[in-house]
N, C-alpha and C positions, 0 to 999 in steps of 0.2 A: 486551111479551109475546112471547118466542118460537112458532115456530109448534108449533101440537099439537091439542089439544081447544080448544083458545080459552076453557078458565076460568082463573081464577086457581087461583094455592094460597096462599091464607092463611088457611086451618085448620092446628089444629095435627096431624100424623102419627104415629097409630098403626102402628105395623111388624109385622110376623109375624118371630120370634125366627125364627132358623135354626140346628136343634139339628146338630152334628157328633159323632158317636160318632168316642172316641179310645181306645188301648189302656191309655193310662196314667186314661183319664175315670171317674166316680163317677155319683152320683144326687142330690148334694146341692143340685142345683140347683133340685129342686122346693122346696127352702126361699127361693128367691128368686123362685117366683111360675112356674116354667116346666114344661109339661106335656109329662113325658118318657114318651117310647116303653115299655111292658112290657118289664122284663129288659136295658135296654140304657143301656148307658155311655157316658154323652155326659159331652163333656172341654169341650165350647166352645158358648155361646150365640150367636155373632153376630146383634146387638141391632140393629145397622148398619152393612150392606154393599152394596158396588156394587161388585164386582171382574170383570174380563172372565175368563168361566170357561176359558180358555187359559190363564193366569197363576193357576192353582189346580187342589188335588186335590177339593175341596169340590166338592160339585155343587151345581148351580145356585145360586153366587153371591153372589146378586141379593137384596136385601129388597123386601119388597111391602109396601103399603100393606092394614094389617087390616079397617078401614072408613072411612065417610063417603065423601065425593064422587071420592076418588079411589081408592076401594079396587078390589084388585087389581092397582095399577098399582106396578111396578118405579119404584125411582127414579131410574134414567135416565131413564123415562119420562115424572116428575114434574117434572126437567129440563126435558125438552126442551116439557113442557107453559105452563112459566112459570118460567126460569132466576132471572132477577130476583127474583123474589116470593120462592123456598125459599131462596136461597144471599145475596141480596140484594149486599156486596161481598166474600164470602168466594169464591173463585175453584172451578173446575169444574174436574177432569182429563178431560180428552176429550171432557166433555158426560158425567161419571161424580161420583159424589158423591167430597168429598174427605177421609173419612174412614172408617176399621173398627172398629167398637167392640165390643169381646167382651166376655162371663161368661165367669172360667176355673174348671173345678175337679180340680186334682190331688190324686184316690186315689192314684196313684204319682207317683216321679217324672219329670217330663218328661225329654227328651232333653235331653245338652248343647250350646248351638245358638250360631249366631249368623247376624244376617241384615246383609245386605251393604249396605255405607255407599254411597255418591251417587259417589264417587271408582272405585266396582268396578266400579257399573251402567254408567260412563260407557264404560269397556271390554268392558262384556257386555249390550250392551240387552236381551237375553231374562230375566234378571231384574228383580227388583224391589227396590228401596228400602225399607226398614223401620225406621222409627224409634217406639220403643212406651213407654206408662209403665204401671207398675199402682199400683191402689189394692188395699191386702189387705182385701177382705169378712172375711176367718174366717182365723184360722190354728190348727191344735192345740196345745200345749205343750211348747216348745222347736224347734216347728221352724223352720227357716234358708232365707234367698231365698239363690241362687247368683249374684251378679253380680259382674263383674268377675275381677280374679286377686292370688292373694294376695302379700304382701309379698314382695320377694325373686326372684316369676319374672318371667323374661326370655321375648321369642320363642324361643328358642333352647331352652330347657327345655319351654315348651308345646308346640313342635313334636315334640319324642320323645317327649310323653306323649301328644297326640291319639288318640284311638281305643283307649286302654286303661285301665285302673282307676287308674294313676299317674296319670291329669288329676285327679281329685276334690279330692285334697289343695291341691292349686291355683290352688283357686277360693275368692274372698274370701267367708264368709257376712257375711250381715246377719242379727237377727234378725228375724222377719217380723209383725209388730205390725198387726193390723187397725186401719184409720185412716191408716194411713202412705201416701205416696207414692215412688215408685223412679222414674225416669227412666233408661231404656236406650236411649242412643242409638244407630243403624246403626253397627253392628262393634264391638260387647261381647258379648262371652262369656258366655253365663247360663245358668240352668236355676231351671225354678217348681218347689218341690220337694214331696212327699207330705203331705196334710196341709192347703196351703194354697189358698184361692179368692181370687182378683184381678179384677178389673175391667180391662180392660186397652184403653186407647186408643191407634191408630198409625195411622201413614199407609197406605192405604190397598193392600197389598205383601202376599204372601203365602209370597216367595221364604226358606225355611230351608236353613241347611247345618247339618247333625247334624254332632257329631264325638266324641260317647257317648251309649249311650242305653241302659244297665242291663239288659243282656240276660240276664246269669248272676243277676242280683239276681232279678227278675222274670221269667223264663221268657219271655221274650217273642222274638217271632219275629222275627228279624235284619231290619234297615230298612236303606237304603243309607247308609254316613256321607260326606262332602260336603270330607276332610282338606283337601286342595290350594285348594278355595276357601273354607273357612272359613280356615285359615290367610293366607290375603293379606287377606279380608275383617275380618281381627283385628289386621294388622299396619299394612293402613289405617286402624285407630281404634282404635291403642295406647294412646291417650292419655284414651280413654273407660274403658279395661279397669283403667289405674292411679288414674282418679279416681272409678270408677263408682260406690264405694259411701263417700267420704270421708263423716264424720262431720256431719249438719248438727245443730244442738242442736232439740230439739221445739217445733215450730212459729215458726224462725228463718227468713231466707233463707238458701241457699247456693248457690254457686257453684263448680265443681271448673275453674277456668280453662274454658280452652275447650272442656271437655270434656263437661261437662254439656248443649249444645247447648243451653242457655235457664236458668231459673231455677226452684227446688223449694223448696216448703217443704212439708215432711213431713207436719205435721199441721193447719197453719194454717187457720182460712175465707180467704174470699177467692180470690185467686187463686194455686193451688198449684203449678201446670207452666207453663210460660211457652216454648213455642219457637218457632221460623219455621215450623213446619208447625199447631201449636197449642198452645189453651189450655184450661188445666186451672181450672175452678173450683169452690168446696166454700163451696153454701150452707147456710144455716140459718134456717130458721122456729120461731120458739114455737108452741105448738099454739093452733089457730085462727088465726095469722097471718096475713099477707097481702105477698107482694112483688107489685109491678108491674115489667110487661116493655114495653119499647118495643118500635115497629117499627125495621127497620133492620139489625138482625145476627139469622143462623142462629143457633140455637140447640139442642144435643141435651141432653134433661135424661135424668138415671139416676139415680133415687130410689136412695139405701144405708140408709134407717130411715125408721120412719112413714108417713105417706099426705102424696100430694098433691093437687092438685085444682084444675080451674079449669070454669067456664063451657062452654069450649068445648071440653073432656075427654069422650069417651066416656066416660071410665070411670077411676077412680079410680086413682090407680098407689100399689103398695105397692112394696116392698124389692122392687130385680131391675125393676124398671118402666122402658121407655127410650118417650122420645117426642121425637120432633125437631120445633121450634118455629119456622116457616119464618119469614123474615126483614122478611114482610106482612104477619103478624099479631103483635098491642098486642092484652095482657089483664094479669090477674091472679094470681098463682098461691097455693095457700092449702090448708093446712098444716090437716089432720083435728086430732081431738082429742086426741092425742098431736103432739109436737115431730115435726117434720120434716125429715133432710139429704138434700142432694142432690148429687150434680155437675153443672155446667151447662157442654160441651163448644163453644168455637168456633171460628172460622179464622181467622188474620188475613188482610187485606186483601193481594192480593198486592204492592203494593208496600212492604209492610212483613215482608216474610216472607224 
């Protein structure tokens, strides 16, 4: 046990959501259980965070602990109270949790971005590394994820279109299927587009370089665009931008060579994201069902339908529900009277990562 309060943590972790108003954000997030502000647009739930608030625009951060024994406590805090017990052999960044888990929900659409691959940051440590996947919660009818670049462009053509309406045509769509999974690894090109909510898991980086962000479309108030290093950030991970959205068949594996940085399967259970920084997986219970959990691996669960439920639950998690399952505690987890899915988020070990 590291030093701190001298308990353990092997209860499971309620978190207090941390709502961020965005310009392009909605409200549909109270259909996932979150209790938003009067009149205010919030774009992003972080469900699970630990970020040092220098390396963000977000203010404070930090997730807390909602209740029980360690409530009010930051999860560094939770760290440093019993590293073993929450992370068990999933590794720690700095004595900081090693993952960021959002709600997204784009009423417009976001900016066109991309966050800097491990090859940039090694040139620029004031940034961060970001590697993200989403899962679609909702999409409306006919809309398109942005990932990747479409057939035919080169660096040399995205570079003259950055920062103006000739990028759009450029960008590979997908269509955007609630159930699905997208893996965007550090240096692809993308944009969440109007219409759709995602779940979105990444490493734990907050660094964006905009290089469109629909200013004449939307009236929106000029933000700084980020050309010169989204453009090397894009050319270091070309090879993500040409595979990022290749075709995998519903609920197959795939793999875009090296590009993919791990392995997806789009609609599968099981396990659906597969990288060195983590894993993606998509359970399922019958109603009334029952899985058992070991001790041994962290675990963060994000109910997407039904109820879940165990013993040592405060409180029941519906859709939009995240609780992280520290690595101490061995229970049950158990599926209300309707069917149950869920995603159950981990690290791997770092010598496998």
């Amino acid at each position: 046990m590291a030093a701190g309060t001298g308990s353990s943590v092997d209860t499971p972790l309620h978190l207090r959501p941390l709502l961020v108003p965005k310009p392009w954000g909605g409200r549909r997030l109270e259909r996932f259980g979150k209790d938003l502000p009067a009149g205010a647009m919030i774009g992003e739930s972080w469900e699970v965070a630990d970020l040092d608030p220098s390396a963000t625009s977000v203010e404070d951060p930090v997730s807390r602990v909602a209740s029980g024994p360690h409530a009010g406590r930051t999860l560094q805090e939770v760290i440093a109270t019993d590293r073993d017990g929450l992370l068990g052999d999933a590794p720690d960044l700095d004595g900081r949790f090693p993952l960021l888990v959002k709600l997204l929900d784009a009423r417009e659409h976001l900016s066109v971005q991309v966050h800097p691959p491990a090859d940039y940051v090694a040139d620029h440590p004031e940034v961060s590394h970001k590697t993200e996947s989403w899962v679609v919660l909702d999409a409306e009818p006919g809309a398109e994820l942005m990932i990747g670049v479409a057939s035919g462009v080169t660096t040399g053509s995205l570079a003259s279109a950055v920062g103006t309406p000739a990028l759009v045509p450029m960008l590979r769509r997908v269509p955007a299927v609630p159930g699905e999974v997208h893996h965007l690894p550090a240096g692809t090109i993308h944009a969440l587009p109007a219409g759709v909510m995602v779940a979105e898991v990444q490493t734990p980086g907050d660094t964006t370089f905009r290089v469109y962000d629909w200013v004449d479309k939307y009236g929106r108030t000029p933000r700084a665009l980020h050309l010169r290093e989204a453009l090397r950030s894009i050319e270091l991970g070309w090879e993500h931008n040409l595979a990022a959205a290749s075709s995998f068949g519903a609920g197959s594996p795939g793999r875009a060579g090296a590009a993919a940085g791990g392995r997806v399967k789009r609609r599968a259970r099981g396990t659906v994201v597969d990288t060195p920084h983590y894993r993606i997986a998509r359970r399922h219970l019958d109603a009334a069902g029952t899985r058992s959990v070991d001790r041994g691996t962290m675990r963060i669960v994000l109910v997407l339908d039904g109820v879940l439920q165990a013993d040592a639950f405060d409180h029941a998690l519906g859709p939009g529900g995240t609780i992280v399952l520290p690595a101490a505690w061995a229970g049950c987890l158990q599926a209300g009277d309707e069917p149950a899915t869920w995603l159950e988020l981990t690290v791997p070990p770092k010598g496998n990562r």
